[in-house]
PyMOL Python script that loads the backbone (N, CA, C, O; Angstrom):
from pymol import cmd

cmd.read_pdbstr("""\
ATOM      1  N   UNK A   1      -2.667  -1.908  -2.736  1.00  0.00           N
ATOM      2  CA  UNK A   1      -1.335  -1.399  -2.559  1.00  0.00           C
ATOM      3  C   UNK A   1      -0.918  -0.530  -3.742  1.00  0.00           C
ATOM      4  O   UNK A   1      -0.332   0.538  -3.566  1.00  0.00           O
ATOM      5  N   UNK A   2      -1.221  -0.994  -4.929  1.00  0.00           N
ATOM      6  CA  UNK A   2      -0.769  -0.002  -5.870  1.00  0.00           C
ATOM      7  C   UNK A   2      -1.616   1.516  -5.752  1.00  0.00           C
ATOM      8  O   UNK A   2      -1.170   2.664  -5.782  1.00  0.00           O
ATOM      9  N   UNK A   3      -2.656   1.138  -5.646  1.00  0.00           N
ATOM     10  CA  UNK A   3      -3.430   2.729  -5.527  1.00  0.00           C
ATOM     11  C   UNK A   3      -2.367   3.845  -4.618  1.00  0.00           C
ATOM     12  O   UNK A   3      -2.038   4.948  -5.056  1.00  0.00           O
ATOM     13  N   UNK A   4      -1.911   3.258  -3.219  1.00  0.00           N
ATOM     14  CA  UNK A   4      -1.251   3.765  -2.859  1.00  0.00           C
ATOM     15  C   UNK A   4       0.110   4.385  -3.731  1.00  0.00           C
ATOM     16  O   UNK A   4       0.249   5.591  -3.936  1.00  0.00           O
ATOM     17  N   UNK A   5       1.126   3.291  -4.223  1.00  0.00           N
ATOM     18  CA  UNK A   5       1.872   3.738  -4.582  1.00  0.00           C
ATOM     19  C   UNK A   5       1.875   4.190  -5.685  1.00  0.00           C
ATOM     20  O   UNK A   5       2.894   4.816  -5.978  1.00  0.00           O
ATOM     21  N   UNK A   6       1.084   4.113  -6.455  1.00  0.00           N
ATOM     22  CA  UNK A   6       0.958   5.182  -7.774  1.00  0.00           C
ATOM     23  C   UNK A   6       0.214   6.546  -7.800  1.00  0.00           C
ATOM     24  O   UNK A   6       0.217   7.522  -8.549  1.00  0.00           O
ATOM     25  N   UNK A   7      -0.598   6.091  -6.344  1.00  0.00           N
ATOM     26  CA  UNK A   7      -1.505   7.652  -6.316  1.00  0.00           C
ATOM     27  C   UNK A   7      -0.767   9.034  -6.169  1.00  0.00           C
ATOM     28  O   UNK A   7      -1.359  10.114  -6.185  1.00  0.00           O
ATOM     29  N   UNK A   8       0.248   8.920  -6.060  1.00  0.00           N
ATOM     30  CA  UNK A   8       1.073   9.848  -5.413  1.00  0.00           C
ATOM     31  C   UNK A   8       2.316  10.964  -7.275  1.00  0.00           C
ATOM     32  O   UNK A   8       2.813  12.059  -7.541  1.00  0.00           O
ATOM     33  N   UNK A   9       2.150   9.751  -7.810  1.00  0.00           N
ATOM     34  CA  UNK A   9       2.575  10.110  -9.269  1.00  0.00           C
ATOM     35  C   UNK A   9       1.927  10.990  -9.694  1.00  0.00           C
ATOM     36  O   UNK A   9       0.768  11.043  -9.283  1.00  0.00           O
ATOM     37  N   UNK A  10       2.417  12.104 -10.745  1.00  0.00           N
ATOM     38  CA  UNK A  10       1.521  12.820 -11.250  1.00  0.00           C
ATOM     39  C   UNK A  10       0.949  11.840 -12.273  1.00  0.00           C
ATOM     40  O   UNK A  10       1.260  10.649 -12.306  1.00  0.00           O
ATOM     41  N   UNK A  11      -0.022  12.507 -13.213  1.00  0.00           N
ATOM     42  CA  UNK A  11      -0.661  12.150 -14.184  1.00  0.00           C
ATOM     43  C   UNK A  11      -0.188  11.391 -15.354  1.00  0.00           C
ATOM     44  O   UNK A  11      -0.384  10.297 -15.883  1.00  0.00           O
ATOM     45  N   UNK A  12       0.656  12.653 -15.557  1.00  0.00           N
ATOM     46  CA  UNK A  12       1.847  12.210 -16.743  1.00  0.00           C
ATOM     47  C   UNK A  12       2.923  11.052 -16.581  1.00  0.00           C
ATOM     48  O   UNK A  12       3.527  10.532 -17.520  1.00  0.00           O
ATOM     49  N   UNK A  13       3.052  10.757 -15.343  1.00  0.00           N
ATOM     50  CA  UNK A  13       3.816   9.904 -15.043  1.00  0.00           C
ATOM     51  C   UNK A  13       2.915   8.554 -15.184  1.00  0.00           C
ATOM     52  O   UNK A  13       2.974   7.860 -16.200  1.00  0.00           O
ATOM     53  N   UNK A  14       2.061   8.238 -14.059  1.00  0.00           N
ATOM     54  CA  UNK A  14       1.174   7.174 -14.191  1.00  0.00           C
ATOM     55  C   UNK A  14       1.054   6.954 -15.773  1.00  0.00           C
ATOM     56  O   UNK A  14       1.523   5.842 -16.016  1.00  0.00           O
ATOM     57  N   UNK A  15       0.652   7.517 -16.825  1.00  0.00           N
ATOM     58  CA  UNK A  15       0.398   7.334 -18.436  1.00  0.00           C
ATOM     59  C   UNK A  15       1.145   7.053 -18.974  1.00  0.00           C
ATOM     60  O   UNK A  15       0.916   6.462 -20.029  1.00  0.00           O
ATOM     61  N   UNK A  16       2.483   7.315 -18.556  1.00  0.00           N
ATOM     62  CA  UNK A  16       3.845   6.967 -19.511  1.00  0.00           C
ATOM     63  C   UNK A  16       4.262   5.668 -19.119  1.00  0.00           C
ATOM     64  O   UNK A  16       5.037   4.979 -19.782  1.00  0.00           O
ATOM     65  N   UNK A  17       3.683   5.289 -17.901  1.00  0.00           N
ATOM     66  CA  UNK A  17       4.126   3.270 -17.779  1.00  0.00           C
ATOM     67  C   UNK A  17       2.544   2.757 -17.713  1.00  0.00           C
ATOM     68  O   UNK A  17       2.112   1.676 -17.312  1.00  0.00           O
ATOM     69  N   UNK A  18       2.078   3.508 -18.062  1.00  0.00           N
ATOM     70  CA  UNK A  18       0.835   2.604 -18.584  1.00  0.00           C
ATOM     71  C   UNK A  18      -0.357   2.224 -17.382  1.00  0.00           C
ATOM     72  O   UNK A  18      -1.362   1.570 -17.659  1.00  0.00           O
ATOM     73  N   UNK A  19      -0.067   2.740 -16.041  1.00  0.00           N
ATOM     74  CA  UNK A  19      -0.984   2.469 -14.926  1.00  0.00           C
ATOM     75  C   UNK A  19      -2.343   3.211 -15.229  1.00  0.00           C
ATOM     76  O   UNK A  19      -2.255   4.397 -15.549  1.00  0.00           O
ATOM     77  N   UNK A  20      -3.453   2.691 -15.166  1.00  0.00           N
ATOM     78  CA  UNK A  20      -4.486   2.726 -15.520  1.00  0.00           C
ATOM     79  C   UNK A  20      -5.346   3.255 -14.595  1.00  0.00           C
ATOM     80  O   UNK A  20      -5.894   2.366 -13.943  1.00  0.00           O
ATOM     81  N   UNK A  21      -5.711   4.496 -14.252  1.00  0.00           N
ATOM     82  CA  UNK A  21      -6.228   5.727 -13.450  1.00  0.00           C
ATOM     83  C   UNK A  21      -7.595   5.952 -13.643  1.00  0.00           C
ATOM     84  O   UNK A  21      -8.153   5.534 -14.657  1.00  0.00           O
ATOM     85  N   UNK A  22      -8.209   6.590 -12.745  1.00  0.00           N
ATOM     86  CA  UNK A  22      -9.986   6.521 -12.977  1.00  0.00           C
ATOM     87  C   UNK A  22      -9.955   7.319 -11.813  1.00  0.00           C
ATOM     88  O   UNK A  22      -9.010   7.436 -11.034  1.00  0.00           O
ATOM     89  N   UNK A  23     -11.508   8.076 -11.731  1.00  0.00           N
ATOM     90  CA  UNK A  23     -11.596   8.797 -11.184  1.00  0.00           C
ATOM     91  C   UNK A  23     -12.249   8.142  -9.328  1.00  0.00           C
ATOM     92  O   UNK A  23     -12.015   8.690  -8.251  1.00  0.00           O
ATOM     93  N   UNK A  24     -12.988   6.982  -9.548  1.00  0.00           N
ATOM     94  CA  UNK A  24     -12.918   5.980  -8.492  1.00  0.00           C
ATOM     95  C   UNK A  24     -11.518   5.739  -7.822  1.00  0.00           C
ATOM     96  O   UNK A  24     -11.289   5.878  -6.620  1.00  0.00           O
ATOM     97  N   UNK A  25     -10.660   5.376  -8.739  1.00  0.00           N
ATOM     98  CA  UNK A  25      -9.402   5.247  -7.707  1.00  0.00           C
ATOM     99  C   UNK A  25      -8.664   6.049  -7.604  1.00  0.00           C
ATOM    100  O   UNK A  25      -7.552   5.590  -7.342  1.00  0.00           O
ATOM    101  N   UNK A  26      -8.709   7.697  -7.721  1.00  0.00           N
ATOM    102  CA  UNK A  26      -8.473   8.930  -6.905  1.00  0.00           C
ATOM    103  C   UNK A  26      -9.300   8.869  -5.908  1.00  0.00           C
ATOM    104  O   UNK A  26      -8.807   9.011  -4.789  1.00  0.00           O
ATOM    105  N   UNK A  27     -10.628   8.665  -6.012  1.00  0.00           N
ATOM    106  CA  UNK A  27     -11.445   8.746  -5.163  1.00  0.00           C
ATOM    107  C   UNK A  27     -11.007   7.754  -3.615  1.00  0.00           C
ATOM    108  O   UNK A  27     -10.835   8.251  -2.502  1.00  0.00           O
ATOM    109  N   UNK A  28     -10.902   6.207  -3.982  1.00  0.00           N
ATOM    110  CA  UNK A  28     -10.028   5.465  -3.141  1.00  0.00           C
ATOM    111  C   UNK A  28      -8.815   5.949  -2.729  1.00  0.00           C
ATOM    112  O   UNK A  28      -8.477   5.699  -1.572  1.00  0.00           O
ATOM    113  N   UNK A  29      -8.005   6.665  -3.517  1.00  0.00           N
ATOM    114  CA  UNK A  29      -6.568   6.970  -2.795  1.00  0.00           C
ATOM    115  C   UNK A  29      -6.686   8.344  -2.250  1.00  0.00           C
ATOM    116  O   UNK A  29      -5.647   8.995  -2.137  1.00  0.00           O
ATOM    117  N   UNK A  30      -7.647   8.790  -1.951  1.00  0.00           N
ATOM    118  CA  UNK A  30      -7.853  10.235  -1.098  1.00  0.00           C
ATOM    119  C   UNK A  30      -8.130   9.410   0.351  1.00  0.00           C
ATOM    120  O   UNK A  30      -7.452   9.347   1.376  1.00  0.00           O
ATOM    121  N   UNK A  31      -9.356   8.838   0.001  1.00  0.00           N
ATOM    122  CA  UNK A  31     -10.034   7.884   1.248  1.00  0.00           C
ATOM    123  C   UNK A  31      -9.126   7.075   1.851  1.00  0.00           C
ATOM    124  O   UNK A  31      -9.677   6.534   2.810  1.00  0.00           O
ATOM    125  N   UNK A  32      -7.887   6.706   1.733  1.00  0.00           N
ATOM    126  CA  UNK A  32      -6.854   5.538   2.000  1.00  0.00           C
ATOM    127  C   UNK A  32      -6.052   6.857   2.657  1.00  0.00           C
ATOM    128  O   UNK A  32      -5.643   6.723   3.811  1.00  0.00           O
ATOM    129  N   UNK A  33      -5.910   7.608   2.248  1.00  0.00           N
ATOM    130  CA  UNK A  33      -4.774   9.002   2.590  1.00  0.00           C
ATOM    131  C   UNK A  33      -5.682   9.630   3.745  1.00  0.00           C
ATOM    132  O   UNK A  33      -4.945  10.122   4.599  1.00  0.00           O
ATOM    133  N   UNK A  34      -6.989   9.774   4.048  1.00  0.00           N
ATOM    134  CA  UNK A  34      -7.819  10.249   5.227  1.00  0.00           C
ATOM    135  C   UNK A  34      -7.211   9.344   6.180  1.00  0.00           C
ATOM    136  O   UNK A  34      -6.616   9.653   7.212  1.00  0.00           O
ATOM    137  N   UNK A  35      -7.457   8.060   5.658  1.00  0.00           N
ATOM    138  CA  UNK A  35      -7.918   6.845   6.595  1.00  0.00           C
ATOM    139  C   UNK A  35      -6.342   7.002   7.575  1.00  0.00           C
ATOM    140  O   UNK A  35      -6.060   7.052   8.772  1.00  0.00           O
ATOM    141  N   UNK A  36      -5.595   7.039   6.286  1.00  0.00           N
ATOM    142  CA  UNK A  36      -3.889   7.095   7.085  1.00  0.00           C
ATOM    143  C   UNK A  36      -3.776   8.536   8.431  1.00  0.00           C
ATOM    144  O   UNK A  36      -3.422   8.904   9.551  1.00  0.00           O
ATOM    145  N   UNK A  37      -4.167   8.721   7.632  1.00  0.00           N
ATOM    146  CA  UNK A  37      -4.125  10.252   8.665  1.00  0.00           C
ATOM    147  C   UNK A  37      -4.653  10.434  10.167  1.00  0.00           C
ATOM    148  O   UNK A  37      -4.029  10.949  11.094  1.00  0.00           O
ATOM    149  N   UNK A  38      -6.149   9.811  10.199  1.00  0.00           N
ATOM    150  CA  UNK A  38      -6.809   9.846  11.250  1.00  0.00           C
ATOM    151  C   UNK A  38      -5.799   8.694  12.013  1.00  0.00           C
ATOM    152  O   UNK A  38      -5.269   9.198  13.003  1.00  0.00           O
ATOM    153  N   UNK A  39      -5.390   7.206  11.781  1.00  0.00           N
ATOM    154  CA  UNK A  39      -5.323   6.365  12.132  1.00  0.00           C
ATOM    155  C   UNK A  39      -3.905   6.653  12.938  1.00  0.00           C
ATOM    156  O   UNK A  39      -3.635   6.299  14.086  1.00  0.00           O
ATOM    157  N   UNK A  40      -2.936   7.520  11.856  1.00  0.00           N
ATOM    158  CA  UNK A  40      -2.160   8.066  12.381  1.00  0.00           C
ATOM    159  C   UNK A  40      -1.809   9.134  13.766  1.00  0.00           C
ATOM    160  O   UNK A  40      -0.739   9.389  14.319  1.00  0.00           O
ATOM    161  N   UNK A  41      -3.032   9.547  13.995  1.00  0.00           N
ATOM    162  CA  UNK A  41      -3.034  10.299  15.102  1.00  0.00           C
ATOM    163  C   UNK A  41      -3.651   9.487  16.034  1.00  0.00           C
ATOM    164  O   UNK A  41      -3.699  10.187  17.045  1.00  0.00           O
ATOM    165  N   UNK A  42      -4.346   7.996  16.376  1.00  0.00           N
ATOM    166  CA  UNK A  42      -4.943   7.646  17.263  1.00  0.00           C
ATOM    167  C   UNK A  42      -3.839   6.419  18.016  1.00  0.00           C
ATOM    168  O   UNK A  42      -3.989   5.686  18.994  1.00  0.00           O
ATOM    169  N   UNK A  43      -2.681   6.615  17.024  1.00  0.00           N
ATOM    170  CA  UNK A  43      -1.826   5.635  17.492  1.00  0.00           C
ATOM    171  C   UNK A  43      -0.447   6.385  18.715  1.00  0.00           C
ATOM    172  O   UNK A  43      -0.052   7.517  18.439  1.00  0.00           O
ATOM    173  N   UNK A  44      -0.016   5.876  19.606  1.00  0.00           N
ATOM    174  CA  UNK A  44       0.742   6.850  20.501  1.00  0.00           C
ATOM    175  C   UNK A  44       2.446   7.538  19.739  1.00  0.00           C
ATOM    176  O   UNK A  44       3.145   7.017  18.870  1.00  0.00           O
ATOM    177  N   UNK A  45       2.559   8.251  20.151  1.00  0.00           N
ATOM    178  CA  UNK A  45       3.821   9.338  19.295  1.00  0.00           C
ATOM    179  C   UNK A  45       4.649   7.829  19.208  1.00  0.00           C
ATOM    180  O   UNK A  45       4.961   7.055  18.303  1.00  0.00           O
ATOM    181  N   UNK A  46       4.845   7.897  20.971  1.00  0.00           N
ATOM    182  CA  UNK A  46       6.235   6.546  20.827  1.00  0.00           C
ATOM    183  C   UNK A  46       6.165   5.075  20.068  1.00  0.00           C
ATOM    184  O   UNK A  46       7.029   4.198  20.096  1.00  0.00           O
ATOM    185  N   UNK A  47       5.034   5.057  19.461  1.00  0.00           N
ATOM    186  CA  UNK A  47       4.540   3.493  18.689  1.00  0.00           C
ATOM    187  C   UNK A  47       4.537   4.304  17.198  1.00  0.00           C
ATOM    188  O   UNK A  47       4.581   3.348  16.425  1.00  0.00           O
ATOM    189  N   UNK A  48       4.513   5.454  16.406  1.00  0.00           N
ATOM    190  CA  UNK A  48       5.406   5.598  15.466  1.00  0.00           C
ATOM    191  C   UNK A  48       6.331   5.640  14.757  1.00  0.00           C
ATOM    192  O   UNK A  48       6.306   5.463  13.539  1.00  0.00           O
ATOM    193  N   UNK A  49       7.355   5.902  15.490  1.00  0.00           N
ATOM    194  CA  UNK A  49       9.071   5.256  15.265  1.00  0.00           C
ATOM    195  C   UNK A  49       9.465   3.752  15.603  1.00  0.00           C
ATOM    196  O   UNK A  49       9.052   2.868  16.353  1.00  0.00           O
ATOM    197  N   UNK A  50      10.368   3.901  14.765  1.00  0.00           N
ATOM    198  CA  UNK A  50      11.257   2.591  15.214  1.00  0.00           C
ATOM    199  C   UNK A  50      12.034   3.201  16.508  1.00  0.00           C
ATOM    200  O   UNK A  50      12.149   4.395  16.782  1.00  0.00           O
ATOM    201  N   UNK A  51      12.517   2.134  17.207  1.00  0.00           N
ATOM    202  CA  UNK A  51      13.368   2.251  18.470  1.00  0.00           C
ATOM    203  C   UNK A  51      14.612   3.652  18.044  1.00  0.00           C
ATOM    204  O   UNK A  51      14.752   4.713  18.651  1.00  0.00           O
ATOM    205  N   UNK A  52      15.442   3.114  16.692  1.00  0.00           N
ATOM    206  CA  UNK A  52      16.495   3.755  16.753  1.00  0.00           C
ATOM    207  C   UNK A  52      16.139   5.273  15.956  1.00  0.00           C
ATOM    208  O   UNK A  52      17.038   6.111  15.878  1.00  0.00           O
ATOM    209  N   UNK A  53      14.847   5.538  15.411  1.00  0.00           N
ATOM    210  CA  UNK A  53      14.548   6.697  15.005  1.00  0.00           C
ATOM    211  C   UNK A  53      14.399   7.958  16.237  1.00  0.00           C
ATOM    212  O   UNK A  53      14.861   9.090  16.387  1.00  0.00           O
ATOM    213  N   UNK A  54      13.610   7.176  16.888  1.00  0.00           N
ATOM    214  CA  UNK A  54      13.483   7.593  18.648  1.00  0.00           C
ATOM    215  C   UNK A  54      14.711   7.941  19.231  1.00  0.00           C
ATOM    216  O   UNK A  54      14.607   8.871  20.030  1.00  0.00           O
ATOM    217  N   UNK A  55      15.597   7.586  19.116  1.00  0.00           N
ATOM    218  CA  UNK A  55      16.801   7.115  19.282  1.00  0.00           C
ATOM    219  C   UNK A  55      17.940   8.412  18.757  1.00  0.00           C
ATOM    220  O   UNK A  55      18.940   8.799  19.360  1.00  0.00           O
ATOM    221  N   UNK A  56      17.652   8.668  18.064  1.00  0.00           N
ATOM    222  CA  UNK A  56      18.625   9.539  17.000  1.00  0.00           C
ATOM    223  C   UNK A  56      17.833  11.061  17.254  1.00  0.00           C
ATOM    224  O   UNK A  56      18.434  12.079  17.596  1.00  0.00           O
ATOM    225  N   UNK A  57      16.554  10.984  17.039  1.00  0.00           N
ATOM    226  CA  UNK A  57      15.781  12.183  17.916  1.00  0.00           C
ATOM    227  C   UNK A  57      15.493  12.508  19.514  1.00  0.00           C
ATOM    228  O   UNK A  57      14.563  13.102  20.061  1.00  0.00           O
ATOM    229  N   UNK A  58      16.481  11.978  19.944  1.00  0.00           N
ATOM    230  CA  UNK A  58      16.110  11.669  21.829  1.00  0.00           C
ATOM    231  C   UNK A  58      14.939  12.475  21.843  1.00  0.00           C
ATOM    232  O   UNK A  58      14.856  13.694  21.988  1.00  0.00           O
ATOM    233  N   UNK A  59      13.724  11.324  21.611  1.00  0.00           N
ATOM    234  CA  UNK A  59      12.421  11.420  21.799  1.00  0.00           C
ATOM    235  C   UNK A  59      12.268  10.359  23.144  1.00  0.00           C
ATOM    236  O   UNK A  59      11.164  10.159  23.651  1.00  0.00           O
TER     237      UNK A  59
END
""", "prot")
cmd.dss("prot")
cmd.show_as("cartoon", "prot")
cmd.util.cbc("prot")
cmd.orient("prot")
């Protein structure tokens, strides 16, 4: 979970609270960001939103 949420920080940021970066876990948080992506398109439009997001976009 953190890979996720720190992968997204720049550099300078991650270093200034001290999260500890490597080139393996860019490597993991690219592969986690594919994985989201593909997985994201095999799932149906209407099972992406919540009810009331759907809702507010009369989707």
């Amino acid at each position: 979970m953190k890979t996720l949420m720190f992968g997204e920080f720049p550099e300078s940021v991650r270093r200034s609270w001290g999260v500890p970066w490597s080139a393996a876990r860019e490597r993991e948080f690219r592969a986690m960001l594919a994985l989201v992506s593909v997985g994201s398109r095999l799932v149906p439009e209407r099972l992406r939103m919540i009810p009331e997001a759907r809702a507010a976009l009369a989707i």
